[in-house]
N, C-alpha and C positions, 0 to 999 in steps of 0.2 A: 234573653232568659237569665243569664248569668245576670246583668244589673238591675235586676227583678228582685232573684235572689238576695242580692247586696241589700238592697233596700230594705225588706223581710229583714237580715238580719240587726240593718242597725235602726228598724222600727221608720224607716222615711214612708211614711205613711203618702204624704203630695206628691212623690216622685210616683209609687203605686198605683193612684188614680189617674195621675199625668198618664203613662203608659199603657193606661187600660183605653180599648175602644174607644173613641168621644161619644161613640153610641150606646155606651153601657156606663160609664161615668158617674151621669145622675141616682140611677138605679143602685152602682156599688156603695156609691152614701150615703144613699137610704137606709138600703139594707147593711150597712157597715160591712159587708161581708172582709173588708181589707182587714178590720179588727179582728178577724176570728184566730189569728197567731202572734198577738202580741205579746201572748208570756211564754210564746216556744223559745227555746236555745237551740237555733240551729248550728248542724254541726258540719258536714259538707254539701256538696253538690256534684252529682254528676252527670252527666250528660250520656245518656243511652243511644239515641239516635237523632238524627234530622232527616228533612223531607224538604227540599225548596227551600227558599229563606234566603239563597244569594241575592246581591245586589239588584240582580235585573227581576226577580222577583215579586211580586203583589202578595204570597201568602207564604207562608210556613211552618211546620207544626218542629217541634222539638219536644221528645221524649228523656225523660229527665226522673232519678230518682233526688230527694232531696234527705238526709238524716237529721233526726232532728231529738229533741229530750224537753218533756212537760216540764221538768223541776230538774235541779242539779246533783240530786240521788238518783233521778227515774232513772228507766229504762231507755237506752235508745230506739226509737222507731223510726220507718222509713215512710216517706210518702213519693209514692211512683204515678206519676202521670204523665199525660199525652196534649201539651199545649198547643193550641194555633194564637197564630202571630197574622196581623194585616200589615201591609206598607200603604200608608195617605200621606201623601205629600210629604214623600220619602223619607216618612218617620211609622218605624214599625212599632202594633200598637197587639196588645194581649187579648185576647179575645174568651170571655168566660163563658164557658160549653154551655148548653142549657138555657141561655140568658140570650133575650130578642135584643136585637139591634135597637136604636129609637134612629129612628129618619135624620141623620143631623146633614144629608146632603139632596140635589137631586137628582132621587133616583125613581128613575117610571116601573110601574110595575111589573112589564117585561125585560127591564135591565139586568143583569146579572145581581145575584143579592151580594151589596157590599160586606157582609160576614165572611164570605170565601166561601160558601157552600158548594159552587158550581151551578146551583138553583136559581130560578129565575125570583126575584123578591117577591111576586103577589105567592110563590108557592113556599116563602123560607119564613122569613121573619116579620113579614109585614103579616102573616098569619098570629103574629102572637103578640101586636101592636094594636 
């Protein structure tokens, strides 16, 4: 989360896609959505909670507020969310809510869905594939 953040601030746009799902990837560049804070000035970061996320771990979620200012008159505001994180091939990878996996491994339809849901994949994400 922290070298998420990093990157956000100094605009490393490849390291952001790098670190997102390889299932979600394509999709973020489509939809640019990595551009949607290009012109923020961020200003800290803190870290509110975690859940999982040690070493021997596969998921994680890290709760996080980030401060941030549109312009360098504006106002400061906060943006508070609730991240999950995967570990593949013991490199943890950002997971954007809302957003279907795309199948980049195999996995059978009663395999645990690799998003970290707990859900079996024909009932998670391969629903919205």
């Amino acid at each position: 989360m922290r070298s998420r953040y990093t990157a956000y601030t100094l605009r490393n746009i490849q390291y952001l896609i790098e670190t997102t799902h390889p299932g979600q990837q394509e999709r973020i560049i489509q939809q640019k959505i990595y551009q949607q804070s290009t012109g923020t000035l961020w200003q800290k970061l803190e870290i509110v909670d975690t859940e999982a996320g040690i070493a021997s771990d596969l998921t994680g979620i890290v709760e996080f507020k980030a401060w941030f200012k549109e312009s360098l008159s504006g106002p400061e505001k906060v943006h508070h969310e609730r991240s999950s994180f995967l570990k593949k091939e013991g490199r943890w990878y950002f997971v954007y809510p809302g957003m279907a996996l795309i199948k980049t491994e195999n996995v059978g339809r009663n395999d645990p869905c690799p998003c970290g849901s707990g859900k079996k994949y024909k009932k998670c994400c391969a629903q919205s594939n």
